[in-house]
MITORTI-383928 format. One line per 2 residues: number of its first residue (from 1); for each residue z, y negated, x negated of N, C-alpha, C. Coordinates in nm, 3 decimals, padded with zeros to 5 digits. Example, Ala and Ser with C-alpha at 12.3 -4.5 7.8 and 13.67 -1.06 7.14 Angstrom:
<sites>
1	00.780,00.569,-01.319,00.780,00.450,-01.230,00.780,00.330,-01.320 ~ 00.708,00.225,-01.285,00.714,00.106,-01.367,00.787,-00.003,-01.290
</sites>
This chain:
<sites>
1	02.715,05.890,-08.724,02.735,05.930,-08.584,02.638,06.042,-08.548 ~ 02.708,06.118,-08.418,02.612,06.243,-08.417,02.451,06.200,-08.337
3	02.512,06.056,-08.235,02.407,06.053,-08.168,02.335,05.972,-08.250 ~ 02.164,05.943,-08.183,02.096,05.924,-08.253,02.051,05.773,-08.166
5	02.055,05.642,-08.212,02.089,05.494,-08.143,01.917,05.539,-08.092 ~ 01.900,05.436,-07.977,01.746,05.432,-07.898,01.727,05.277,-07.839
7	01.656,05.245,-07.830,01.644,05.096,-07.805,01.530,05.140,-07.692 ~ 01.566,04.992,-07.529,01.575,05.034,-07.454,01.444,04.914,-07.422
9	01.512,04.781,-07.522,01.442,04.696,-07.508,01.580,04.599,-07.447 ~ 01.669,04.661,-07.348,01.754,04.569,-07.286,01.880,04.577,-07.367
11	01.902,04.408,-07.486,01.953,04.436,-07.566,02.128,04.455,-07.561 ~ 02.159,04.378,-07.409,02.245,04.362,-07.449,02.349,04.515,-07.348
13	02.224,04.628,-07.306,02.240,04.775,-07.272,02.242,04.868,-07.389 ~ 02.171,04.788,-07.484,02.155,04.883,-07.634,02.255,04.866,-07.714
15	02.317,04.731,-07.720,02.434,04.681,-07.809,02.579,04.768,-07.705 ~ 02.552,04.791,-07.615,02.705,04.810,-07.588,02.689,04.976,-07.599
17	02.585,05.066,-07.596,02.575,05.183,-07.659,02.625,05.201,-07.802 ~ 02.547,05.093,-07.782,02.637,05.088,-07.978,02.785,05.122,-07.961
19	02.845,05.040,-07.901,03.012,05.014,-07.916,03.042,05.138,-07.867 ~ 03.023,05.218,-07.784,03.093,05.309,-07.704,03.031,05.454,-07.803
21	02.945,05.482,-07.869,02.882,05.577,-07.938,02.973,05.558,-08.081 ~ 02.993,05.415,-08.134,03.087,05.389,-08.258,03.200,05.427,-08.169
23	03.281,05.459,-08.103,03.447,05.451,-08.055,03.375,05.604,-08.020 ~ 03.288,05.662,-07.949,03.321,05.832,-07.941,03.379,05.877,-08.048
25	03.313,05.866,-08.172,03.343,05.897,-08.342,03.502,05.918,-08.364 ~ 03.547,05.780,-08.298,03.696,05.768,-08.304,03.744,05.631,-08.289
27	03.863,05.616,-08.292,03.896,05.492,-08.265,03.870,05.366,-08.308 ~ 03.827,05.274,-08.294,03.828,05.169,-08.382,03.882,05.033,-08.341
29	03.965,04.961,-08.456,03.972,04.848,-08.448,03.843,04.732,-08.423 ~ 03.855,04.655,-08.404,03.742,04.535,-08.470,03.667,04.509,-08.528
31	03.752,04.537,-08.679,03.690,04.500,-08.829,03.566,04.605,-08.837 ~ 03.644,04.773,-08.825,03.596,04.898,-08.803,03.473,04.908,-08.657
33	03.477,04.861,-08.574,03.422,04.822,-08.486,03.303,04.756,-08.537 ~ 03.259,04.667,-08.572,03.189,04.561,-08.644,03.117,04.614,-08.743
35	03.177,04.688,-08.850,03.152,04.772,-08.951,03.021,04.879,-08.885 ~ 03.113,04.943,-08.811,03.042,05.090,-08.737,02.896,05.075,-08.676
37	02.852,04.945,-08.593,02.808,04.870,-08.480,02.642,04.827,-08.596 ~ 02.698,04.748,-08.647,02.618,04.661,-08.721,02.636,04.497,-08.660
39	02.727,04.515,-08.588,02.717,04.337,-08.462,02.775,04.284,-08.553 ~ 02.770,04.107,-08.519,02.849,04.025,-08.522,02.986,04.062,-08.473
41	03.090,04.020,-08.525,03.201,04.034,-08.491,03.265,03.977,-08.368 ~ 03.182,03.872,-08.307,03.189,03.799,-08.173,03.170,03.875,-08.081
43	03.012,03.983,-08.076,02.909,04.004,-08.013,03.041,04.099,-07.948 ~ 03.060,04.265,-08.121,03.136,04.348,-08.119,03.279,04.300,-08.013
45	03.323,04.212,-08.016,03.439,04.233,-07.940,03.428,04.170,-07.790 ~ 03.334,04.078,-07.771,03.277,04.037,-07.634,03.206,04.199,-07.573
47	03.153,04.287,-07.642,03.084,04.363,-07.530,03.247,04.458,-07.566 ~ 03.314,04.509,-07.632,03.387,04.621,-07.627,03.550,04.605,-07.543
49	03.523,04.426,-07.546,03.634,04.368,-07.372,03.576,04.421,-07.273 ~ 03.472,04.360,-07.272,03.400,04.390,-07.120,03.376,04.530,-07.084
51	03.342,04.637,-07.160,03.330,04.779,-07.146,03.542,04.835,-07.169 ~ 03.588,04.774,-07.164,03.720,04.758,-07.126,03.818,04.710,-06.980
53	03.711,04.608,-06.936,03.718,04.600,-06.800,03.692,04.675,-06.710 ~ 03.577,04.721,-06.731,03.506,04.848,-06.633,03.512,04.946,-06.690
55	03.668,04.980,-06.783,03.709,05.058,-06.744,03.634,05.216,-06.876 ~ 03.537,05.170,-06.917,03.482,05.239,-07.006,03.535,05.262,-07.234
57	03.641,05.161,-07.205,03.670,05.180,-07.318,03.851,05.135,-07.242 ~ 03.950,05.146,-07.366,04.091,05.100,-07.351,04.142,05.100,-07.473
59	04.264,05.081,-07.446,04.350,05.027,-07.631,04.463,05.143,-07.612 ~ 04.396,05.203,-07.771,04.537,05.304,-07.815,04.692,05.244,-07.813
61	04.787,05.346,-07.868,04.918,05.233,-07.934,04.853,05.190,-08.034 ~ 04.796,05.202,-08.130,04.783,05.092,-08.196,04.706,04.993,-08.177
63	04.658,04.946,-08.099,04.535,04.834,-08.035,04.389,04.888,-08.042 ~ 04.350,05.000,-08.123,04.225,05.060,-08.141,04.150,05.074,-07.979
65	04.044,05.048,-08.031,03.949,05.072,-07.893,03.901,05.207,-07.926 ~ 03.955,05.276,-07.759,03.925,05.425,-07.741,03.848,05.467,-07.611
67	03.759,05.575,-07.632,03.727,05.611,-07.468,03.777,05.606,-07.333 ~ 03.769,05.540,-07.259,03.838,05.469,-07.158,03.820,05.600,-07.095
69	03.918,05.604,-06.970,03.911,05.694,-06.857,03.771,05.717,-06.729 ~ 03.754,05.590,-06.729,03.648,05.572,-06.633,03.545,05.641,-06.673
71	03.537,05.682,-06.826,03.400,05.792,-06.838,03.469,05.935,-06.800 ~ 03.586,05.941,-06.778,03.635,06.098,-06.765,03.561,06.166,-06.605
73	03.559,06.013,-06.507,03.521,06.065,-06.383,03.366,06.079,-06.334 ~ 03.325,05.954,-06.434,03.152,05.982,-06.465,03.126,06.089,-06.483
75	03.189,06.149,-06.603,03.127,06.285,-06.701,03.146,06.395,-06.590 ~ 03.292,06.361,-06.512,03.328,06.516,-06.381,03.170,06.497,-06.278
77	03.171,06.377,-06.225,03.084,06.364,-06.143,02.935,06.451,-06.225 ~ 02.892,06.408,-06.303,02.748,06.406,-06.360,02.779,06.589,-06.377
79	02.852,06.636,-06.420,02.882,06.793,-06.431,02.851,06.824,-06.294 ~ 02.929,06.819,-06.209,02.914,06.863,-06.085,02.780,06.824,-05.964
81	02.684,06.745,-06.059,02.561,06.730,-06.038,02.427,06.779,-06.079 ~ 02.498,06.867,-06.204,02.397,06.895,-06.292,02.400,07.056,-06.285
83	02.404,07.158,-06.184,02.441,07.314,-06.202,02.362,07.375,-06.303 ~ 02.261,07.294,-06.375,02.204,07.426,-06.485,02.306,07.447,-06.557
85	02.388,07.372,-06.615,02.503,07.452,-06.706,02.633,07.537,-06.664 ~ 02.596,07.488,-06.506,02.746,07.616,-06.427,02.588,07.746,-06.440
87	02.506,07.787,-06.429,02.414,07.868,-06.403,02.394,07.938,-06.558 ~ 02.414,07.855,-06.649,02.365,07.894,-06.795,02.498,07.951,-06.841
89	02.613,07.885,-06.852,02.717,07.901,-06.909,02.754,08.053,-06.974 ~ 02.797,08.169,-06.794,02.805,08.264,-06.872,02.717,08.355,-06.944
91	02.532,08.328,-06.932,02.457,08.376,-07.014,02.468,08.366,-07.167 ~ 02.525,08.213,-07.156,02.512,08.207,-07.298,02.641,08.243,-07.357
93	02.747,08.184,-07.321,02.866,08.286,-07.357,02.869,08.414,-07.331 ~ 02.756,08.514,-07.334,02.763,08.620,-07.366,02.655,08.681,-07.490
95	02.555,08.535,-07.486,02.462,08.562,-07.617,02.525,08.481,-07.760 ~ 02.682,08.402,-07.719,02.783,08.371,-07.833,02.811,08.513,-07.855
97	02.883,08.563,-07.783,02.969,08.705,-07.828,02.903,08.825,-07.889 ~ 02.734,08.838,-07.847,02.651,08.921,-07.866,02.634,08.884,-08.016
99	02.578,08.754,-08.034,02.567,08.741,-08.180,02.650,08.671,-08.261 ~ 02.769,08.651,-08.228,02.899,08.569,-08.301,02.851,08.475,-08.379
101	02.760,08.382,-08.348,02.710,08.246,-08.371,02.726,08.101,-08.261 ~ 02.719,08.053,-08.259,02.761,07.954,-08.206,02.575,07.865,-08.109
103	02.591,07.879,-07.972,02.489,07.879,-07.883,02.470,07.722,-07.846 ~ 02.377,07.655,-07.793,02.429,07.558,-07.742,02.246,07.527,-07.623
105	02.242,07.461,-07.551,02.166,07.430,-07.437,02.143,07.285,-07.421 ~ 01.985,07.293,-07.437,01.932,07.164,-07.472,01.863,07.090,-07.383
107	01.856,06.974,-07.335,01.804,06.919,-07.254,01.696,06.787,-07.272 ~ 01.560,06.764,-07.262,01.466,06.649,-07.265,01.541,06.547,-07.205
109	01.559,06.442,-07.298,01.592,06.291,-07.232,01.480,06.164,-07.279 ~ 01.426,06.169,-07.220,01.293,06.064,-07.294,01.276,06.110,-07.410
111	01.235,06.068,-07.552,01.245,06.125,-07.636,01.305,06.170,-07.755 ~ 01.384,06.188,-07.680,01.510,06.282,-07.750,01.533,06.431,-07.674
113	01.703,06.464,-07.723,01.725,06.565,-07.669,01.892,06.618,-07.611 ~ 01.985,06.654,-07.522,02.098,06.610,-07.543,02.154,06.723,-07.506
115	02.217,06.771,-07.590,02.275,06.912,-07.592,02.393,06.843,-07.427 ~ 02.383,07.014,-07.367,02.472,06.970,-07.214,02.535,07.086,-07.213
117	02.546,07.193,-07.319,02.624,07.270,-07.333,02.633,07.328,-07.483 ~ 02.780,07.323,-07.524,02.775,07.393,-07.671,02.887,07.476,-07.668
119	02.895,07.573,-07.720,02.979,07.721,-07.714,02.994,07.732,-07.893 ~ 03.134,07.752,-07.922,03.094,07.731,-08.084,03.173,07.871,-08.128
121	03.095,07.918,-08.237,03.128,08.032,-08.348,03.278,08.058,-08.330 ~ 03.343,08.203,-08.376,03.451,08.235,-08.434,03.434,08.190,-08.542
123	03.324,08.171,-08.599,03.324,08.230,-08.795,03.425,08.078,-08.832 ~ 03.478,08.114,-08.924,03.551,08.010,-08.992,03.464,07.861,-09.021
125	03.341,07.937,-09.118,03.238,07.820,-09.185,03.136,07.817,-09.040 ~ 03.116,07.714,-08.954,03.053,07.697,-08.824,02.984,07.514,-08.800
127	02.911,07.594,-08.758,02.792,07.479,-08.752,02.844,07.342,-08.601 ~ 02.881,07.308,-08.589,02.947,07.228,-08.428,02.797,07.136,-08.384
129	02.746,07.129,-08.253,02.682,07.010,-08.216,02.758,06.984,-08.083 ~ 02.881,06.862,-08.087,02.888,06.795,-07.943,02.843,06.819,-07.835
131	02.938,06.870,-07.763,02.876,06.820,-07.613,02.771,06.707,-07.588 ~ 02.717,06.638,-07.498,02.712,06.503,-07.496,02.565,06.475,-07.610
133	02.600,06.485,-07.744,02.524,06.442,-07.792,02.363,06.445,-07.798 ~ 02.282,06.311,-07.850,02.168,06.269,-07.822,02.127,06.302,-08.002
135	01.965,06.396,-08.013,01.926,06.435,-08.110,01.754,06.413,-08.129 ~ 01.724,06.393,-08.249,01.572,06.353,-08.228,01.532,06.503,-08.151
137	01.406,06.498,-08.080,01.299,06.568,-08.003,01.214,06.624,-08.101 ~ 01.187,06.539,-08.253,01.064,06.642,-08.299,01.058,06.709,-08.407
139	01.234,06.722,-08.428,01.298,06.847,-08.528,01.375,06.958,-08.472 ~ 01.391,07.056,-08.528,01.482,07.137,-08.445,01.411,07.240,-08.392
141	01.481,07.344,-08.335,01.348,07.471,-08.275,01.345,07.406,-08.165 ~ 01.482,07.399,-08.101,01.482,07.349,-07.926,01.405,07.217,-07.925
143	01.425,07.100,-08.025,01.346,07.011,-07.991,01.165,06.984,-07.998 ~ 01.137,07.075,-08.061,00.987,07.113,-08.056,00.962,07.210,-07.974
145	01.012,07.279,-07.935,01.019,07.376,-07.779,00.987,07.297,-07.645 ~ 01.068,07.195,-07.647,01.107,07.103,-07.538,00.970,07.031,-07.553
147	00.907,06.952,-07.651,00.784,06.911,-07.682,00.696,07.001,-07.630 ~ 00.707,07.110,-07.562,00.596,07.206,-07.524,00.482,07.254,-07.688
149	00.575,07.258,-07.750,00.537,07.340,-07.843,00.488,07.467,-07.838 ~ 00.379,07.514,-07.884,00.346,07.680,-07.797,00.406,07.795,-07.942
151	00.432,07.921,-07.864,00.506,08.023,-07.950,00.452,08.137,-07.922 ~ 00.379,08.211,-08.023,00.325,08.358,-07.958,00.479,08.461,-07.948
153	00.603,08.421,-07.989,00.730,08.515,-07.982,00.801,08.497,-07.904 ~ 00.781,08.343,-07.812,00.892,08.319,-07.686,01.002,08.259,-07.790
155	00.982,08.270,-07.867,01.087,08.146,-07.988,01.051,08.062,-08.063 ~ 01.078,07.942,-08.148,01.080,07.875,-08.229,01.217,07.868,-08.323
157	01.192,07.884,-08.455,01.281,07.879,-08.536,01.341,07.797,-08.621 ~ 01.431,07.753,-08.650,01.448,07.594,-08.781,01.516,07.607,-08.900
159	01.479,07.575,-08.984,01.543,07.573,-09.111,01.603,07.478,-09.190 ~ 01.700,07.400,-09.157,01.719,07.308,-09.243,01.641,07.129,-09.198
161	01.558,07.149,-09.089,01.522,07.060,-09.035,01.505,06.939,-09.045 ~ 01.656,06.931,-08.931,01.752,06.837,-08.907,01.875,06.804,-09.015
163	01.899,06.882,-09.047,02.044,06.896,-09.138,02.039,07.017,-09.255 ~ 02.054,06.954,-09.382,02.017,07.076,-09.472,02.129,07.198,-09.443
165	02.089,07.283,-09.454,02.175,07.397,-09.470,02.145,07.453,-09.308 ~ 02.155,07.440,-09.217,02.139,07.449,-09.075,02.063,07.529,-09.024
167	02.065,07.615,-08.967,01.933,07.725,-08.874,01.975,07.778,-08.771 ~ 01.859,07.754,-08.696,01.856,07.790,-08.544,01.702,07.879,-08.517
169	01.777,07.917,-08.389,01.665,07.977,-08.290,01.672,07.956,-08.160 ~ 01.549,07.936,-08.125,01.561,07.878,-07.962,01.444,07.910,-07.872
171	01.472,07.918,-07.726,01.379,07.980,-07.630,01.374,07.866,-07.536 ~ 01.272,07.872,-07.432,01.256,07.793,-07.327,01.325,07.830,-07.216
173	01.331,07.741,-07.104,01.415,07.788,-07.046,01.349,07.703,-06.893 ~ 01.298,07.805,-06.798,01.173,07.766,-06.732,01.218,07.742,-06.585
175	01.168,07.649,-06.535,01.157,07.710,-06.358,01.121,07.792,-06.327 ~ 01.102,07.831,-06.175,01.028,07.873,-06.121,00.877,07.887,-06.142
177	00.809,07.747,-06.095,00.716,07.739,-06.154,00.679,07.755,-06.330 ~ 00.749,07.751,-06.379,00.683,07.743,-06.546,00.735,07.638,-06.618
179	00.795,07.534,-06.560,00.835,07.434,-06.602,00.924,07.433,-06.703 ~ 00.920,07.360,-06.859,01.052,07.378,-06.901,01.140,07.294,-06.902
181	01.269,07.347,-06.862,01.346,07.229,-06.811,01.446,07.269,-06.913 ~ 01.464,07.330,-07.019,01.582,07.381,-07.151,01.527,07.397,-07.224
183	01.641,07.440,-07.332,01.602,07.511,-07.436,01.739,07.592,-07.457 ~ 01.751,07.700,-07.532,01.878,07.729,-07.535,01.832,07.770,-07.673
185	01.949,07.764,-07.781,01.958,07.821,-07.879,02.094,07.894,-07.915 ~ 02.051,07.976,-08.070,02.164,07.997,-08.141,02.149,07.900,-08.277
187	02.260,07.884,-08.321,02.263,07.795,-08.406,02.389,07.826,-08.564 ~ 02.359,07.817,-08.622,02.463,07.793,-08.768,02.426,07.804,-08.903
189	02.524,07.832,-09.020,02.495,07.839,-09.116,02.404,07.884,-09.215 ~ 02.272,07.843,-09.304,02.147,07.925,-09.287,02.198,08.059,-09.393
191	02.343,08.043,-09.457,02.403,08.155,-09.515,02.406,08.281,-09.424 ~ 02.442,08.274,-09.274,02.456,08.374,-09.246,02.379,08.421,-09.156
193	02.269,08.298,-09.132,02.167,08.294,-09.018,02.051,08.328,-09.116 ~ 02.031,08.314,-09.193,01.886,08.385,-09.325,01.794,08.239,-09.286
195	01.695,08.253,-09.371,01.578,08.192,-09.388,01.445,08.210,-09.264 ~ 01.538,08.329,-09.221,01.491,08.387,-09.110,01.476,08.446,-08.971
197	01.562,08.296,-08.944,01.684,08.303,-08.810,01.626,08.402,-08.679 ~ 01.481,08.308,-08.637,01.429,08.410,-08.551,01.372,08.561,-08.563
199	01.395,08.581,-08.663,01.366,08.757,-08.675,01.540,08.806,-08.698 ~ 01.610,08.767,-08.659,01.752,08.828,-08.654,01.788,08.815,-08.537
201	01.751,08.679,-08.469,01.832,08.682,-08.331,01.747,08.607,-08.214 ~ 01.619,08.586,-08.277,01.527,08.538,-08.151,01.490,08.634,-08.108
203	01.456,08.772,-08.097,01.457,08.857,-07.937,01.606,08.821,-07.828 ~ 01.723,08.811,-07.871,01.818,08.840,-07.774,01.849,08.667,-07.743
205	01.785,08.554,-07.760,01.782,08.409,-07.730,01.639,08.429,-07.619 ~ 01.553,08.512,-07.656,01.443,08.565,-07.563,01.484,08.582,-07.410
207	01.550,08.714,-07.462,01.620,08.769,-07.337,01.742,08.688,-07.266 ~ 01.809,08.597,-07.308,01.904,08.504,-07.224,01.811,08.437,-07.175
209	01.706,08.377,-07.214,01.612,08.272,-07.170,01.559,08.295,-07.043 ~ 01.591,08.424,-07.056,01.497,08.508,-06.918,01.571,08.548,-06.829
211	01.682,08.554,-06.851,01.788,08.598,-06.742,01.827,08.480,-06.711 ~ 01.822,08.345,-06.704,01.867,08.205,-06.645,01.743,08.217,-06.544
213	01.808,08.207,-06.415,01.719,08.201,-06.254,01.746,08.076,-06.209 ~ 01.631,07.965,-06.234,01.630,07.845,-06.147,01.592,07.792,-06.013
</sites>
């Protein structure tokens, strides 16, 4: 799975993350359900009813448990609450087109990190990170950025990190005051991104960083 499980302490808030993070992936039966989860097979289908009631999960035609609707109006709501990504959007879809790599905009969630915007490559061979998804905090350029990591270039760069083959570059992305409340990167293949991502495309991840007005 892309996201990365977090324990909350409240188990039976952590177990039903489970279920709904196994069914983002894709559909699942039960068995597959159970499998995916690590639960008991009791546990697995007592929490993935009940996140069925409210509406957060439902049954394909074939009986598979799938993303229910009720997150469709969450996710509208929480968008239309959140304007850094109506504010970021066309910056960064223009630092996609500038460098025909694939961008995405990162956000601190305790300690992690959860991409809230991803814009992906033309190139055929392309790197994807989810919308939505939850990523460790202390790999990654953006996620050591976000750590208040200090940079004499206004970038941090990654190689292979997180995911072999993988490279990024990423900038902060500040208040008013100084605060960092982003990260934005470019992101993809370290074939076509070099060994040396931020000396190819961390000045112009610089300059988007700087043109986002909070």
């Amino acid at each position: 799975m892309d996201s990365v499980a977090a324990s909350t302490g409240v188990g039976v808030l952590d177990k039903s993350m489970l279920v709904l993070r196994a069914v983002s992936v894709q559909p699942q039966g039960l068995s597959k359900l159970q499998q995916s989860t690590g639960l008991p097979r009791a546990t697995a289908h007592r929490l993935a009813a009940a996140l069925e009631v409210h509406g957060f999960l439902r049954r394909d035609g074939e009986g598979r448990f799938e993303l229910g609707h009720g997150l469709v109006a969450l996710g509208q709501q929480s968008s239309e609450r959140f304007p850094l990504v109506d504010v970021v959007r066309p910056i960064a879809t223009a630092l996609r087109d500038s460098t025909g790599e694939a961008v995405q905009l990162f956000v601190r969630e305790g300690n992690q990190r959860r991409c809230v915007l991803s814009l992906e490559s033309s190139h055929g061979l392309r790197w994807i990170v989810p919308e939505g998804s939850l990523l460790p905090i202390d790999v990654g350029s953006s996620g050591r950025l976000l750590t208040g990591e200090p940079t004499k270039t206004g970038w941090l760069q990654s190689v292979g990190e997180r995911e072999a083959g993988a490279a990024s570059v990423s900038a902060s992305v500040r208040s008013g005051d100084g605060t960092i409340v982003a990260a934005i990167s470019v992101s993809g293949p370290v074939e076509r991104l070099t060994k040396q991502p931020g000396r190819r495309f961390g000045p112009a991840v610089v300059v988007a960083a700087a043109e986002i007005n909070l």
